[in-house]
C-alpha positions in Angstrom: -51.6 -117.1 -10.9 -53.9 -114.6 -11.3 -54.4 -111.3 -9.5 -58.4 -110.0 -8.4 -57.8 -107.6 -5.9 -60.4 -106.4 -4.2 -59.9 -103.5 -1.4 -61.4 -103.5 2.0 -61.8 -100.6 4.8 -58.7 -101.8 6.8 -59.0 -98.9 9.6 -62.7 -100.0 10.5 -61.1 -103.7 11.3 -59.5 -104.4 14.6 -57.8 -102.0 17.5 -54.4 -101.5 16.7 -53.7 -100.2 19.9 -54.9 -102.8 22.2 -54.8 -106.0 19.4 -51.4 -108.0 19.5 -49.9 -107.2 16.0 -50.5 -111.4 15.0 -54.2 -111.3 15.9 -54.6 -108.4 13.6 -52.9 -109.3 10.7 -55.0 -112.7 11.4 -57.8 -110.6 11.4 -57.2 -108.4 8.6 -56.5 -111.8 6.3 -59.5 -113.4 7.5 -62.2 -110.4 6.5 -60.1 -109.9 3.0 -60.5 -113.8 1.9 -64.4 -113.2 3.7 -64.5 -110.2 1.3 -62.9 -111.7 -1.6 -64.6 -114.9 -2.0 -68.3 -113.2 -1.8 -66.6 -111.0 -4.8 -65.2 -114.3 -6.9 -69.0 -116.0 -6.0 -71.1 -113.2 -7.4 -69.0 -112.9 -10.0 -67.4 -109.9 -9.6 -64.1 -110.8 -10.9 -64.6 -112.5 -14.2 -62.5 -109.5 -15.7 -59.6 -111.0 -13.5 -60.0 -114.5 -13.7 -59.6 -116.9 -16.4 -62.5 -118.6 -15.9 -66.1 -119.6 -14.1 -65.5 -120.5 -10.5 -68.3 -123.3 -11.9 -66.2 -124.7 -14.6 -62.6 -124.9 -12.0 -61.3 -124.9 -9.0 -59.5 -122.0 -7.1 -56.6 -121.6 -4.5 -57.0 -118.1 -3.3 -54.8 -116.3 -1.6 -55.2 -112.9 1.2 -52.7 -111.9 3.6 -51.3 -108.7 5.6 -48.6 -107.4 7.3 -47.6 -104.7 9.7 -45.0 -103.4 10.8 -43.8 -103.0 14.8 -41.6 -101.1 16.6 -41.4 -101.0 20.5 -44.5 -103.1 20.5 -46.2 -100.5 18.7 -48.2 -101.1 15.2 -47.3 -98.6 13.4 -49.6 -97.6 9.9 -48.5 -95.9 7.3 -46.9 -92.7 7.6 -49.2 -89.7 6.5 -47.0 -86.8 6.3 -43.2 -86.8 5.4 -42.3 -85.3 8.7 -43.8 -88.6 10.1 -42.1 -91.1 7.9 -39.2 -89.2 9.2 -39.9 -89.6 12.7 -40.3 -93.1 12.0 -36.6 -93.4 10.3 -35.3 -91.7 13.8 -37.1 -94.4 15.7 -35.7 -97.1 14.0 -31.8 -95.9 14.6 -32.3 -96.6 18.2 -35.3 -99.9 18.1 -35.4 -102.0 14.3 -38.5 -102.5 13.3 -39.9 -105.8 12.7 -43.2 -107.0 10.5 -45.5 -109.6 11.2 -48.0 -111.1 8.4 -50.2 -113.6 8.0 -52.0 -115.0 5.0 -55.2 -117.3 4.2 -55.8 -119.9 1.9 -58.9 -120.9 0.6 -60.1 -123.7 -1.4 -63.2 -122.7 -3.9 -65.8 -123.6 -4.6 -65.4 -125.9 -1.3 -64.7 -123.3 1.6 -61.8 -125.4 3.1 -58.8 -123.3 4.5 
């Protein structure tokens, strides 16, 4: 495998307070392969791939995952005091993940 990563604005994507934790993660996969495949087709990856996407074929890969906790989505911490506050929180209710991932045939399109 080969890895071509190409970042997207995750914040600007989906409500994580009113979204259901699976349609976001859906979401957030979706607009990463969108993303990703305009990248591989104007050639922005050649660094990171092996070859041409005209002389093979690809199986490409995006997912995402968040993690829950009291039917919250919660992000990443962004202050220590907060990834503590976190750790408390999951003493009394675990905290689960969801994910999702997308496959995507090139150069056909077909997930």
């Amino acid at each position: 495998f080969h890895v071509c990563a190409r970042p997207i604005d995750e914040k600007s994507l989906g409500d994580r307070t009113r979204d259901a934790p699976h349609v976001l993660v859906r979401n957030l996969a979706s607009a990463k392969m969108q993303h990703l495949v305009r990248e591989i087709r104007a050639g922005n990856c050649t660094d990171d791939l092996p070859a041409p996407l005209g002389r093979t074929e690809w199986i490409v890969l995006t997912g995402d995952q968040v993690v829950t906790c009291d039917g919250v989505i919660l992000e990443k911490p962004e202050s220590v005091q907060e990834a503590r506050d976190f750790v408390r929180r999951y003493a009394s209710n675990p905290p689960s993940t969801v994910g999702s991932c997308v496959l995507t045939h090139l150069p056909s399109g077909t997930q």
